[in-house]
C-alpha positions as CSV (number, residue, x, y, z in Angstrom):
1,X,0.0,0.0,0.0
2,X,1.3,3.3,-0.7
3,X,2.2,5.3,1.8
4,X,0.2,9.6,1.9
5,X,3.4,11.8,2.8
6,X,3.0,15.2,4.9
7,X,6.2,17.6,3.8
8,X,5.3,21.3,5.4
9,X,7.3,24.3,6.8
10,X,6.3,25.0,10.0
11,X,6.9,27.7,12.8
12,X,7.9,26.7,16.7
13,X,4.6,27.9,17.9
14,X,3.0,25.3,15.5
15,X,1.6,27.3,12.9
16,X,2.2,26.5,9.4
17,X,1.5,30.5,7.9
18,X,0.3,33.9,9.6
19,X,-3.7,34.9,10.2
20,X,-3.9,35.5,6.5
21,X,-2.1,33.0,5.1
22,X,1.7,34.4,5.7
23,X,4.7,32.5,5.0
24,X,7.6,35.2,4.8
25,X,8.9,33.7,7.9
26,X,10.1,30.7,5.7
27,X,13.3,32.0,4.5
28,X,14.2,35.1,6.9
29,X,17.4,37.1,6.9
30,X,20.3,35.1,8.1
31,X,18.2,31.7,7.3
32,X,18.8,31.8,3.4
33,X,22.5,31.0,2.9
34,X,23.4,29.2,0.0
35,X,24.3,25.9,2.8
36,X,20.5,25.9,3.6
37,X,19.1,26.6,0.6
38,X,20.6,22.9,-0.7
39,X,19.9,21.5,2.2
40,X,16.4,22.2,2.1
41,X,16.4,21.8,-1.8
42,X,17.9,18.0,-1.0
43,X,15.7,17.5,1.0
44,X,12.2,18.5,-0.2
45,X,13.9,16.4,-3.6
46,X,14.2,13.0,-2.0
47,X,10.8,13.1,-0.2
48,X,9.3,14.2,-3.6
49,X,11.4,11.0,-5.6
50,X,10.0,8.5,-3.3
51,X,5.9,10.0,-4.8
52,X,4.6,10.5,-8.2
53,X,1.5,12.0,-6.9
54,X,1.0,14.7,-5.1
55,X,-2.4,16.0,-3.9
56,X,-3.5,19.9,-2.7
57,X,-6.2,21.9,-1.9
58,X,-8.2,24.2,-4.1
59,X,-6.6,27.4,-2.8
60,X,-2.9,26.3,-3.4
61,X,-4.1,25.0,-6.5
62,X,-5.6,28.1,-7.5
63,X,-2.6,29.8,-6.0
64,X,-0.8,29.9,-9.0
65,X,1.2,26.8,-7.5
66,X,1.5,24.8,-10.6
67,X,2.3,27.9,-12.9
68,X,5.1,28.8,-10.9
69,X,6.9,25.6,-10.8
70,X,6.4,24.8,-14.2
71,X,7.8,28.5,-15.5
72,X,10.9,27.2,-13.1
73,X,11.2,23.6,-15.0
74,X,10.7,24.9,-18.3
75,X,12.4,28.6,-18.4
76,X,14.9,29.0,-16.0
77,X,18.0,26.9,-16.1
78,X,20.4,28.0,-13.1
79,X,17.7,28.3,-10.7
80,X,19.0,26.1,-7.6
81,X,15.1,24.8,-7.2
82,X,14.7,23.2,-10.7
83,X,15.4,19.6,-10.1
84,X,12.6,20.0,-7.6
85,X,10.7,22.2,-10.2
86,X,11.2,19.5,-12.7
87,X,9.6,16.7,-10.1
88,X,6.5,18.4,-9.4
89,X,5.8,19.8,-12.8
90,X,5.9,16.2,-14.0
91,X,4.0,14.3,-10.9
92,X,0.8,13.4,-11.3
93,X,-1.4,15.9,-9.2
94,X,-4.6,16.1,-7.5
95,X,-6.4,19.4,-6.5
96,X,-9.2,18.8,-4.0
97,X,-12.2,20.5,-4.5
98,X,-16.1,20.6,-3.3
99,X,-17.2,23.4,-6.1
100,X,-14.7,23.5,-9.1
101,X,-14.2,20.9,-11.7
102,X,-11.0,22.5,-13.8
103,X,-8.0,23.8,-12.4
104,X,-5.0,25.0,-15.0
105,X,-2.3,22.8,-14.0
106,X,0.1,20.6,-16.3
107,X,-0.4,16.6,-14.9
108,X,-3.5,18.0,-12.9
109,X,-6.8,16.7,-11.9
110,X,-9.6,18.4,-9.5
111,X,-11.2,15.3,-7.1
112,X,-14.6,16.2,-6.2
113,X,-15.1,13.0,-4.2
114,X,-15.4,12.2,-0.5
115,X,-12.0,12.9,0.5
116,X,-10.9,10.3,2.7
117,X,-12.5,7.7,0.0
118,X,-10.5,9.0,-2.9
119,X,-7.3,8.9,-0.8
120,X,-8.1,5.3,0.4
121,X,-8.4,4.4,-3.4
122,X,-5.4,6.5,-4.3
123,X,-3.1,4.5,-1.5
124,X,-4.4,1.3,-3.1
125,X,-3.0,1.8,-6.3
126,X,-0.3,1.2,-7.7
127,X,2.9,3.6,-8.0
128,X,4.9,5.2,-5.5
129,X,4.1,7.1,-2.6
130,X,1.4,9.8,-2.4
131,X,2.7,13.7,-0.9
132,X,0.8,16.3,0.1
133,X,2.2,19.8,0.3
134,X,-1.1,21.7,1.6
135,X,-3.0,24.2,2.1
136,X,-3.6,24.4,5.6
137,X,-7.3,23.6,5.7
138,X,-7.3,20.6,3.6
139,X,-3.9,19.0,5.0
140,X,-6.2,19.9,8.4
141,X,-8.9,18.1,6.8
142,X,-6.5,14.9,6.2
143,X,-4.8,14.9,9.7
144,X,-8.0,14.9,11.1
145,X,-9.2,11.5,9.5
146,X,-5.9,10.4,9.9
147,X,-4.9,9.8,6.7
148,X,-1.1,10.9,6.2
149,X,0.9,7.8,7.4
150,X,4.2,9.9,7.5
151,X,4.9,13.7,8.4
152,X,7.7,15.7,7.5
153,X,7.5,18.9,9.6
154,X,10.5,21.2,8.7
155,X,10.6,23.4,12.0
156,X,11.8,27.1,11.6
157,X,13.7,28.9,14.5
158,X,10.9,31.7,14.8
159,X,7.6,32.1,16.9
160,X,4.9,34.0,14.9
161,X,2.5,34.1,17.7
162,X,-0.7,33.5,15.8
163,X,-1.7,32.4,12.6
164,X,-3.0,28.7,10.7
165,X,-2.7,25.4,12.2
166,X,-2.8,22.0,10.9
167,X,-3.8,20.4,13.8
168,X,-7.3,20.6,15.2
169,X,-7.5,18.3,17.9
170,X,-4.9,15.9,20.2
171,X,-2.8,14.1,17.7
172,X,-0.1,12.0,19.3
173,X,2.8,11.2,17.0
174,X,6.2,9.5,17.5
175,X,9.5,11.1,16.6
176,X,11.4,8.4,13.9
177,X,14.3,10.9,13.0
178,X,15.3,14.6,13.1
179,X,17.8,16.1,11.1
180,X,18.8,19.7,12.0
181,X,20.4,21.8,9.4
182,X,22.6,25.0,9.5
183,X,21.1,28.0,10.8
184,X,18.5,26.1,12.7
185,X,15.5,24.8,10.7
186,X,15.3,20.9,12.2
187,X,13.2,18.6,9.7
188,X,11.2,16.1,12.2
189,X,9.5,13.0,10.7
190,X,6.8,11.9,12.7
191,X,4.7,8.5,12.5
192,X,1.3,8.5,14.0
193,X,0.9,6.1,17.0
């Protein structure tokens, strides 16, 4: 059975963006060096190697999510994040969605099934794993009926004091590794117990 992979960023205070949606905290001054940029880049590459799915809400999807990594893959060469560009331009991807049917989106669907359903039916296929990279309602939505079998929480060193959470009740999860990288961000992957 395939396995539905969790990769977010995520703040100390357990938010995963501001009140409005925020994420400038991601990559603050003196947290950007060329050293952490690859780390994170390695990273966020191997987790996305071991899927060929991945599946999003509406709102990233209508973001402008796709569009921007796909004008990385395809138009600009020396940017550090194109191998990573290159691996979610060409996964297959599903936006979730209760109203729309089309999203613009190279490689992308819109589900308008019962979500934990679909996602039962996606793990039973066949392929590689499945990730999830958010928004925070509908990775909210998937923690809550406990779907997402691994979590990779890459912790920032900063407190934002309010803002979105992924978690909506007590979830109890088990710490398998943790790999801290320069200038403090720590990736944590979790299990559920």
């Amino acid at each position: 059975m395939r396995k539905l992979k969790l990769q977010m960023q995520i703040t100390i205070d357990g938010f995963v963006a501001g009140p409005n949606g925020e994420q400038d905290w991601v990559f603050l001054s003196g947290n950007k060096g060329p050293e952490v940029l690859q780390e994170v880049i390695g990273f966020a590459a191997d987790v996305a190697t071991s899927c060929d799915t991945l599946l999003m809400g509406r709102k990233l999807a209508a973001s402008g999510f796709c569009s921007y990594w796909e004008d990385m893959a395809d138009n600009q060469p020396d940017n550090p994040w194109r191998p990573l560009a290159q691996l979610i331009t060409d996964h297959r991807k599903i936006a979730f969605s209760h109203s729309e049917t089309i999203q613009a989106g190279r490689n992308l669907e819109v589900e308008n099934g019962d979500l934990a359903t679909v996602v039962q039916s996606l793990k039973n296929q066949p392929g590689k794993d499945i990730l999830v990279y958010g928004g925070a309602d509908f990775v909210s939505s998937l923690v809550s009926l406990n779907l997402i079998d691994e979590y990779y929480l890459v912790v920032n060193p900063v407190a934002i004091g309010g803002g979105l959470s992924i978690f909506k009740e007590r979830k109890v999860l088990q710490l398998e590794s943790s790999i801290a990288l320069k200038h403090g961000k720590v990736i944590n992957k979790y299990l559920p117990v």
